[in-house]
VOGU-3710 file (C-alpha; in Angstrom, 3 decimals, decimal comma):
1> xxxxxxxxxx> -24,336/0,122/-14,608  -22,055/3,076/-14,355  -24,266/6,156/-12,808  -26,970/3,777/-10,960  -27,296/3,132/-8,075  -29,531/-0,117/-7,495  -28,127/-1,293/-4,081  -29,903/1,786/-2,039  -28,238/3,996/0,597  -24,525/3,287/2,807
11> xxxxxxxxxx> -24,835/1,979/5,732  -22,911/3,737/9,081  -19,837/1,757/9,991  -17,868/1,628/13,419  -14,091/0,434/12,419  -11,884/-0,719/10,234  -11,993/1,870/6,796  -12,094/5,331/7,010  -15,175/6,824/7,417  -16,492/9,997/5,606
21> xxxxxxxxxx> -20,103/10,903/7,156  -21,911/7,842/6,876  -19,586/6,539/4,365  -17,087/3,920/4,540  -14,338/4,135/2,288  -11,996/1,229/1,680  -8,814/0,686/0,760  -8,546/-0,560/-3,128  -5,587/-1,049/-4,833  -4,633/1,025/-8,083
31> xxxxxxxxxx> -3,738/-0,035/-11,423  -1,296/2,082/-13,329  -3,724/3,900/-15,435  -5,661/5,356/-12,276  -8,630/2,960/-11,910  -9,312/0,516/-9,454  -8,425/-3,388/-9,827  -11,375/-4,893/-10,111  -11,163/-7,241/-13,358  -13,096/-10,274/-14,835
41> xxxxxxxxxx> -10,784/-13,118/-15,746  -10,760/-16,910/-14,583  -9,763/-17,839/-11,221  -6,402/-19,532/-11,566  -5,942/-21,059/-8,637  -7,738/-23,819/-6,257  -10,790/-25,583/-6,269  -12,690/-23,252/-8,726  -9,816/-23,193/-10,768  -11,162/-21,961/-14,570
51> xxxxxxxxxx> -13,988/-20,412/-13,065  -14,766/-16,956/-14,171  -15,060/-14,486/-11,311  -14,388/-10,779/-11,153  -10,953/-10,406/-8,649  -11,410/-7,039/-6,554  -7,730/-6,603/-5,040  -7,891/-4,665/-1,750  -4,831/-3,160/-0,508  -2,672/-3,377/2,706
61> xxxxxxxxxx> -1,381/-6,631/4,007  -0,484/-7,226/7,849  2,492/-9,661/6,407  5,396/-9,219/4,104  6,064/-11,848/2,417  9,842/-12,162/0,675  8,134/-13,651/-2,807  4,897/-11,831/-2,579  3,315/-11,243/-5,924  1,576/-7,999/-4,854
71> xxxxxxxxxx> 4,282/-6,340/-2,998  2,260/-2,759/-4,555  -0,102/-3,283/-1,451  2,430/-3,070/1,574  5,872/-2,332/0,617  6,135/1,153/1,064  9,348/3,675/-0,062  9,358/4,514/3,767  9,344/0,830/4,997  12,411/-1,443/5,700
81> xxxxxxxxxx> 10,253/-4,527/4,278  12,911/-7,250/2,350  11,119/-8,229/-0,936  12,825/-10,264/-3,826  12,190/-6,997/-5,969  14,109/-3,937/-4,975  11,299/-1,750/-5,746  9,548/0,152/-3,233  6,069/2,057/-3,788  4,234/5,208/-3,144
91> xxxxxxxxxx> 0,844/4,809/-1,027  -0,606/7,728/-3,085  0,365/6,003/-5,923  -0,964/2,635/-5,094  -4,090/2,758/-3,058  -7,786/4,408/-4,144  -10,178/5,127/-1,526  -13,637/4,085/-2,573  -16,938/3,764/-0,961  -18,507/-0,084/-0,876
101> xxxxxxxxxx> -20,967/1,107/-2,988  -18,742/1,906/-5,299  -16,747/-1,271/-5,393  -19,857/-3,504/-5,879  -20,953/-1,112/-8,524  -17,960/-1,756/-10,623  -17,504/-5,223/-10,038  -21,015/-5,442/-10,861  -20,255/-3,775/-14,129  -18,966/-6,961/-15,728
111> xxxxxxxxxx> -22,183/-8,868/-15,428  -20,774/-11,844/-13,740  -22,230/-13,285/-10,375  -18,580/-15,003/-8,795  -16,568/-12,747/-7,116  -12,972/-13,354/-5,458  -11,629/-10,929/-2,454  -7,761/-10,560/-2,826  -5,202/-8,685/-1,695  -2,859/-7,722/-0,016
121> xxxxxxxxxx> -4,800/-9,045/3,334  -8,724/-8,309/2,691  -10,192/-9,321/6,249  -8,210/-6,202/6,961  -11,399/-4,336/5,929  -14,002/-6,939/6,547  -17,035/-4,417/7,918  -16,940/-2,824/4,228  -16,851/-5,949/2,197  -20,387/-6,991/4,425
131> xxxxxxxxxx> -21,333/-3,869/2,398  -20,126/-4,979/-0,638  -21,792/-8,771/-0,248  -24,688/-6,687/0,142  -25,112/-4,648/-2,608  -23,714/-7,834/-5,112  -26,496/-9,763/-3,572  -29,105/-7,466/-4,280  -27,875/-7,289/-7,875  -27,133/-10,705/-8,490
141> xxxxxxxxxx> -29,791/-13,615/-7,068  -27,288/-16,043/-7,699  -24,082/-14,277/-6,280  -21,414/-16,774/-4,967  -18,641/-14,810/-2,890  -14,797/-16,344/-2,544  -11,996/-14,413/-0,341  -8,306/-15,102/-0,394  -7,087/-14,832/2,976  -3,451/-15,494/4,617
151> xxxxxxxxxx> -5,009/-17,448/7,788  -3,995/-14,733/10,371  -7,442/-13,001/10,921  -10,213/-14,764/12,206  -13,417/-13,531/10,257  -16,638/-12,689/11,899  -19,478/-15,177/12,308  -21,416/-12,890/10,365  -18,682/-12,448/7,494  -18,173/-16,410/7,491
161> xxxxxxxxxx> -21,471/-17,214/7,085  -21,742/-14,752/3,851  -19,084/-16,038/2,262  -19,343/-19,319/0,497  -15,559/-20,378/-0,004  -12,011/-19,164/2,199  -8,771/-19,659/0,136  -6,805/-20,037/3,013  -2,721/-19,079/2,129  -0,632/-19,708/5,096
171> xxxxxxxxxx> 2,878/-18,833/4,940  5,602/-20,861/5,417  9,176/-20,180/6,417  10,084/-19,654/2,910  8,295/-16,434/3,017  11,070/-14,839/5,274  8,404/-13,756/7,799  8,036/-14,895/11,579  6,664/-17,940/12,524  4,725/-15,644/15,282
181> xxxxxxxxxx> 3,327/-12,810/12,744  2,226/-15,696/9,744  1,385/-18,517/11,912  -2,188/-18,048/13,996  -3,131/-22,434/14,396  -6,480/-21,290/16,312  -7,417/-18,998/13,954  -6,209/-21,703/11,516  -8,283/-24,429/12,715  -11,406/-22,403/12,990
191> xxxxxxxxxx> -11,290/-22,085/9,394  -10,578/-25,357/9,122  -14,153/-26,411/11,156  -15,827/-23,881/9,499  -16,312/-26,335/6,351  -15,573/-23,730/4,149  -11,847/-23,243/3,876  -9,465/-24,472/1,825  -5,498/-24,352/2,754  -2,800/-23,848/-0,147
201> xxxxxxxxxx> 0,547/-23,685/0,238  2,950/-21,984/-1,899  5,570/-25,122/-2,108  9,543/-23,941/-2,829  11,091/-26,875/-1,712  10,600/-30,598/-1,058  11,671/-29,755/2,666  8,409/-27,941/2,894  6,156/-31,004/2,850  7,194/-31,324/6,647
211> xxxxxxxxxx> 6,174/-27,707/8,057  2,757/-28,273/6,012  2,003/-31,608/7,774  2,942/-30,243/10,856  0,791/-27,409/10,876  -2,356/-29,863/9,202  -1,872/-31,730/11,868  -1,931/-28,694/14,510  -5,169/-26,955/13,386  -6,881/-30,352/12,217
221> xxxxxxxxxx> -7,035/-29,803/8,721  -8,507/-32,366/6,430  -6,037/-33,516/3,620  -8,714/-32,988/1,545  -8,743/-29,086/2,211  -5,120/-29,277/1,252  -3,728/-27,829/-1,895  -0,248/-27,405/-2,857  0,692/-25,310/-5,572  4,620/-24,737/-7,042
231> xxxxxxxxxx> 6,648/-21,185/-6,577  6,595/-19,368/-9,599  6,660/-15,648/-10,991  7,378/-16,665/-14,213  6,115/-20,162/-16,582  9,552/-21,706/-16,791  9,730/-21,158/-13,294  6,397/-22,629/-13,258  7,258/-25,949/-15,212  10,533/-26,479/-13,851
241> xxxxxxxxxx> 8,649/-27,032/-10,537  5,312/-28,470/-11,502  6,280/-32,157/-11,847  7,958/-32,542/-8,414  5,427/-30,637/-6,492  2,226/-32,447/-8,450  4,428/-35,954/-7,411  4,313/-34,708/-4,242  0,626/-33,834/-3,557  -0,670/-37,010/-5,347
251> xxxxxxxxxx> 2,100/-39,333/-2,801  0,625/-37,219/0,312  -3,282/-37,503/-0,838  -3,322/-33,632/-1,467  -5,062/-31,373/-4,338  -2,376/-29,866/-6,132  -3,409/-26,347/-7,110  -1,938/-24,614/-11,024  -1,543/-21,613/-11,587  -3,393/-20,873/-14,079
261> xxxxxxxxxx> -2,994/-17,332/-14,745  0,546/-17,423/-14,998  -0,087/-19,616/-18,067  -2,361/-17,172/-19,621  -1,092/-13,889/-19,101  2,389/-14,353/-17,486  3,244/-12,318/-13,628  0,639/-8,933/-14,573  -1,256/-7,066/-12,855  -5,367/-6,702/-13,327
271> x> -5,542/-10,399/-15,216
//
């Protein structure tokens, strides 16, 4: 599809992404051969677990997470961000600016209808990815539209009824971040009435189980919206936690969530 233009003309935008003329340009991250990461693979994690979808990573996060798998997106040379990795990164190295038309036309490129919104923290720009919903609707009749979230952002009416699934990530004390910055419970359990969120926690410890039914119970989650899913950046990591964690969510009457892409293609980048 690469030089057409099917979706028709940009639409003027009032805030969140930069805006060139009547063009809103968002904030995408960038793999390390210069183009933008936007890849077809099978989601790995959650409920659609195995499904393929084409991933389009934005970049820029409003947390910072200690075990974040994506630290490229936020942790900048010139921030003072504490990260399990040392390494710090260049915006200009990082981040491409494209247009929404742009985005849907390479994502459209792979000539699959599911598409997943990660990040970083993508309701960050959620005016441009209307845009993009747009144009992938137009191209695909049967276009079914997923966005990872971290629960801190409370989407638009419009924006929630677009969407057809939230992967809701809320962060727990083991991500090093305050409770005040990565805990938002009425933002929480208005995802949570919604109908269309699902909540998965990134489990380190058994301790954890105690913080996660607290904060089901405070935003009135169903269990059945609940998935818990082991720390891991590598597969032993992976399978040295698995057992106790899937014990766990079957005791508690929880999902428990793989990880599917670590088996696959081990902790890289565009998979």
């Amino acid at each position: 599809m690469a030089g057409k233009h099917p979706w028709g003309h940009h639409r003027k935008g009032d805030h969140g992404c930069k805006l060139i003329g009547s063009q809103r340009l968002m904030k995408i991250a960038r793999m390390p051969d210069g183009s933008p990461e936007i890849f077809h693979t099978l989601q790995g994690e959650g409920r659609n677990t195995g499904t393929p979808s084409v991933f389009i990573r934005s970049s820029l996060c409003n947390l910072s997470c200690y075990w974040c798998d994506t630290p490229y997106t936020w942790n900048w040379e010139d921030s003072d961000y504490e990260h399990e990795s040392p390494e710090k990164f260049r915006r200009e190295e990082e981040i491409l600016s494209l247009s929404p038309l742009e985005v849907a036309e390479t994502a459209a490129a792979f000539g699959c209808p599911n598409f997943v919104f990660t990040g970083g923290e993508p309701l960050l720009q959620e005016k441009a990815w209307l845009e993009v919903m747009d144009r992938l609707a137009t191209a695909f009749e049967n276009a079914y539209f997923e966005i990872e979230t971290n629960g801190t952002i409370a989407p638009s009416s419009e924006f929630l009824d677009r969407i057809h699934q939230v992967n809701v990530s809320p962060k727990l004390a083991n991500s090093g971040v305050l409770e005040t910055k990565r805990i938002n419970t009425e933002v929480l359990a208005s995802l949570a009435a919604s109908g269309k969120a699902d909540f998965k926690f990134v489990v380190e410890q058994p301790e954890n189980l105690e913080e996660i039914e607290t904060l089901q119970a405070l935003s009135q989650i169903p269990k059945s919206r609940v998935f818990l899913m082991p720390a891991a950046s590598s597969l032993d990591t992976l399978e040295e936690n698995q057992g106790w964690v899937s014990r766990i969510a079957l005791k508690q009457g929880y999902h428990y969530s793989d990880r599917l892409h670590l088996r696959l293609y081990g902790a890289k980048r565009g998979v």
